[in-house]
N, C-alpha and C positions, 0 to 999 in steps of 0.2 A: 201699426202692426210691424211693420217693417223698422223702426225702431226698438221696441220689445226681441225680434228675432236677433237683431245688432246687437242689442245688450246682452241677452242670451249665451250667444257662438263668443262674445270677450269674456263672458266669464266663463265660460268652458276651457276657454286658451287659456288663464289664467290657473286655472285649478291643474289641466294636465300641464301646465309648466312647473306648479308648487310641489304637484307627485313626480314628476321628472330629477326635480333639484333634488328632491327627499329620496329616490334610489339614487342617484348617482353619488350622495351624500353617504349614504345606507354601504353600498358597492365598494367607497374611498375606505371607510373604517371596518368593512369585514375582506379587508386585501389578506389574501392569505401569503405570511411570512415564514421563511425560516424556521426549522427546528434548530434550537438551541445544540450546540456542535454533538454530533453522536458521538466523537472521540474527543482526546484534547493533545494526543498528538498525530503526527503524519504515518507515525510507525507502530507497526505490532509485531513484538518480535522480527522475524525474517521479511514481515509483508508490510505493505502500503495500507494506509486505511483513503476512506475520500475526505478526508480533513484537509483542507490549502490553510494555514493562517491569514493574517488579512493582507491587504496590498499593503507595499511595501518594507514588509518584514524581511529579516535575514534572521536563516538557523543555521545553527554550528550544530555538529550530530558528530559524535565520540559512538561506533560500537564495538564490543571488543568479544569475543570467544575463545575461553580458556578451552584446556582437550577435555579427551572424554574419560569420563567419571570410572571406567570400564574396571582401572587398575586402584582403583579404593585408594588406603592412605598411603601408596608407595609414590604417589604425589600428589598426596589431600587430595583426591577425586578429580583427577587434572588442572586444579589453582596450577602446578608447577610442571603439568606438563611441557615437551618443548612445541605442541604446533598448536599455541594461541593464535591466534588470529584476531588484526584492529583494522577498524575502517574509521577514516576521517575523514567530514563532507561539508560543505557550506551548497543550503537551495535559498534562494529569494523566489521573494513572491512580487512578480511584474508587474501585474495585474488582476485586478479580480477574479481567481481561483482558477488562475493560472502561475507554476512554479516550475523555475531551474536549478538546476544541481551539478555540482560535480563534487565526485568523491574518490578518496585513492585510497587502496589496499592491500594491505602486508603482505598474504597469499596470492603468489603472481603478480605483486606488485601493480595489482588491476586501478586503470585508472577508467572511472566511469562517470559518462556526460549524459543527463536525465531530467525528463520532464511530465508533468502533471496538472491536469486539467480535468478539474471537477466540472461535468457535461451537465449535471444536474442535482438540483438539491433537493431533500424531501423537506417540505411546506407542514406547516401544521395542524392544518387543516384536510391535509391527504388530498389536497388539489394534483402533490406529484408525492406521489407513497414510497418512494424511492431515493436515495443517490447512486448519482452515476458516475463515476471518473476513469482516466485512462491517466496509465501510468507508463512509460518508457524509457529505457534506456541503450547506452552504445556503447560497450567496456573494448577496453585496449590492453591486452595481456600483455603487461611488461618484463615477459623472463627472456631468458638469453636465446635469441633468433636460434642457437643451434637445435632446443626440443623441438623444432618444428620440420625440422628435416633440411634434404639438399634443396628442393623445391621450393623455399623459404619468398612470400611475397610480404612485405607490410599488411596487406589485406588477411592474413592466415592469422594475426593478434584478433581480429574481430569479431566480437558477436554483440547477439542481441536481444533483448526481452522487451519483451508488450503484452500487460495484462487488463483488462477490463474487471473495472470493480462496483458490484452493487450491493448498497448496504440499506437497512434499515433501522433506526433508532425505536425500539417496541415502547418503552418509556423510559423512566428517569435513570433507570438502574442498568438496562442491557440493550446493547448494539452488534447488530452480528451482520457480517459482509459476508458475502459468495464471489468469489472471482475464476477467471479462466484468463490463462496464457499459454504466450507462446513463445518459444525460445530456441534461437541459430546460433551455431555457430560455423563459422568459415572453414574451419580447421579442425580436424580429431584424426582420433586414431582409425583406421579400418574398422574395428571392427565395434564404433560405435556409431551412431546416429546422430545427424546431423542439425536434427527439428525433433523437436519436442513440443508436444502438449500437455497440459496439466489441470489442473481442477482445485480447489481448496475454499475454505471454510474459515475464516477468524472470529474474533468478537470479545466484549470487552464486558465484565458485569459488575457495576461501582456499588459498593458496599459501606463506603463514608465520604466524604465530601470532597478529599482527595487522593482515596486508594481502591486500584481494581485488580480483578481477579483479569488477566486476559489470556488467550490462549488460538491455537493456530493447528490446522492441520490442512496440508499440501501435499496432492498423489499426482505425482508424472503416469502419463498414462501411455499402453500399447498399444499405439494404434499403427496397422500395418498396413493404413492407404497411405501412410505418409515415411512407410519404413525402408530403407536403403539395403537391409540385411535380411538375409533366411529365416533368423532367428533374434531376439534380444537377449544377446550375448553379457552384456552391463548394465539393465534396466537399472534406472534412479530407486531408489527407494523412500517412502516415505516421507514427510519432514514433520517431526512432530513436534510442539512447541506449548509450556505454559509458564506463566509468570506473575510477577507484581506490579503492578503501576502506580507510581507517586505524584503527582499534578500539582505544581501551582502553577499562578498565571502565564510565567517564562520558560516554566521548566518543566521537562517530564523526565522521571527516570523509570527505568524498566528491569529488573531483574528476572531471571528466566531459566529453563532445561531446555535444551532446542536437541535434535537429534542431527542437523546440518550443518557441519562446519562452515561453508560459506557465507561470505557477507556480499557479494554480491549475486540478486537471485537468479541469473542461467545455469550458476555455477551449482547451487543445489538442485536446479530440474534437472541438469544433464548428469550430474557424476556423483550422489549424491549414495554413499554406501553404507551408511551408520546404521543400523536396525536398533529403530526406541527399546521393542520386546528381548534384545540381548546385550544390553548394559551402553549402548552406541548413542549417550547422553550424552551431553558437555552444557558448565554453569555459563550464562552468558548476560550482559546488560546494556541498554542503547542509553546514552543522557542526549537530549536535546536542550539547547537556549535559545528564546529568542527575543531581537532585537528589532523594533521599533522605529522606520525610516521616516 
């Protein structure tokens, strides 16, 4: 008997060790991975997407904004106005969907040092139904110490943006993010605000293999727990933005109507005056390349 019962409990141990191997097996091949990139570049128009490309990359990023469209052909719809605006930037990728950056700018001669760290990626399986990334930057307003007054510190160049961005890719064709920021600056005029929050909307909907529809809307908002002033004397206005996007594997280019001249973004939450609804358009394009470490 007591042999029979020993043969028994080994074959018992033997079968729950065969159904153990079989889910742990089962477990290894339904690991739920990555969604294929919701974006295929880091940029959408004026905003961030949570795209990092892979470690060890380096991008060069050309953006440039002609004026606003407002005065028609008196200069082809500002192609020749005079306050274009170019930003030039190189970000590496350190480490796995983590990126830095610095980038300098025509308007205030802004030099800006920035970073980006995707917290979380949506899974395909909707294990995480989400991305999450956080984006940052610290610009250094390079114009003649005199705009700033007698008071003048190094510290009065300084400000600062930090947005939080969550995106989802719905399926093959459209990816659409929500984000919130927030942006300082050291120095303004009396009689504007020093903190700003804002709210916005982008997203991208691909219609052939490598060209999309994308487009952008960003509202600085009033809020008066955080307001220095009686009244909002120079609220931001709007930022409204839609465009073309071109993909291949190295390169994206971006053609676009944006309603904010700025290329770096504090600079359109805090000052940003163009109304889309009264001609306060301008033509604008980002190229990105990247290289392969």
């Amino acid at each position: 008997m007591k042999k029979v019962l020993f043969t028994m409990m080994l074959a018992t141990a033997f079968a729950l060790s065969g159904f153990a191997q079989e889910d742990e097996s089962q477990a290894v091949k339904e690991k739920d991975k990555p969604v294929r990139p919701p974006f295929q570049s880091g940029y959408l128009i004026d905003n961030q997407t949570t795209f990092i490309p892979s470690e060890g990359t380096l991008e060069y990023v050309i953006q440039h904004k002609f004026g606003t469209m407002d005065n028609g052909f008196s200069d082809l719809f500002g192609l020749y106005a005079p306050g274009a605006n170019i930003r030039l930037a190189l970000n590496y990728v350190l480490i796995k969907n983590l990126q830095v950056g610095y980038g300098i700018t025509r308007q205030k001669m802004h030099s800006d040092f920035n970073v980006k760290y995707t917290i979380l990626e949506q899974t395909r399986q909707n294990t995480i139904p989400v991305a999450v990334a956080f984006y940052g930057n610290i610009a250094i307003d390079g114009s003649n110490k005199d705009i700033f007054g007698d008071e003048y510190t190094a510290s009065n160049r300084l400000s600062y943006f930090s947005q939080l961005i969550i995106g989802r890719k719905f399926n093959d064709w459209l990816s659409l993010q929500f984000n919130t920021s927030f942006t300082h600056y050291n120095s303004v005029d009396s009689d504007y605000e020093h903190d700003i929050i804002s709210l916005g909307i982008n997203g991208r909907a691909q219609f052939s293999p490598q060209s999309s529809i994308i487009f952008q809307y960003d509202s600085p908002l009033k809020v008066k727990a955080i307001s220095e002033q009686r009244g909002f004397y120079h609220p931001a206005k709007p930022n409204l933005g839609i465009g073309w996007e071109i993909c291949t594997s190295t390169h994206a280019f971006h053609i676009y109507v944006a309603s904010a001249d700025g290329l770096v973004p504090q600079q359109n939450m805090m000052f940003n005056q163009n109304d889309f609804a009264d001609g306060g358009l301008m033509l604008g394009f980002t190229i990105t390349r990247l290289w392969s470490f």
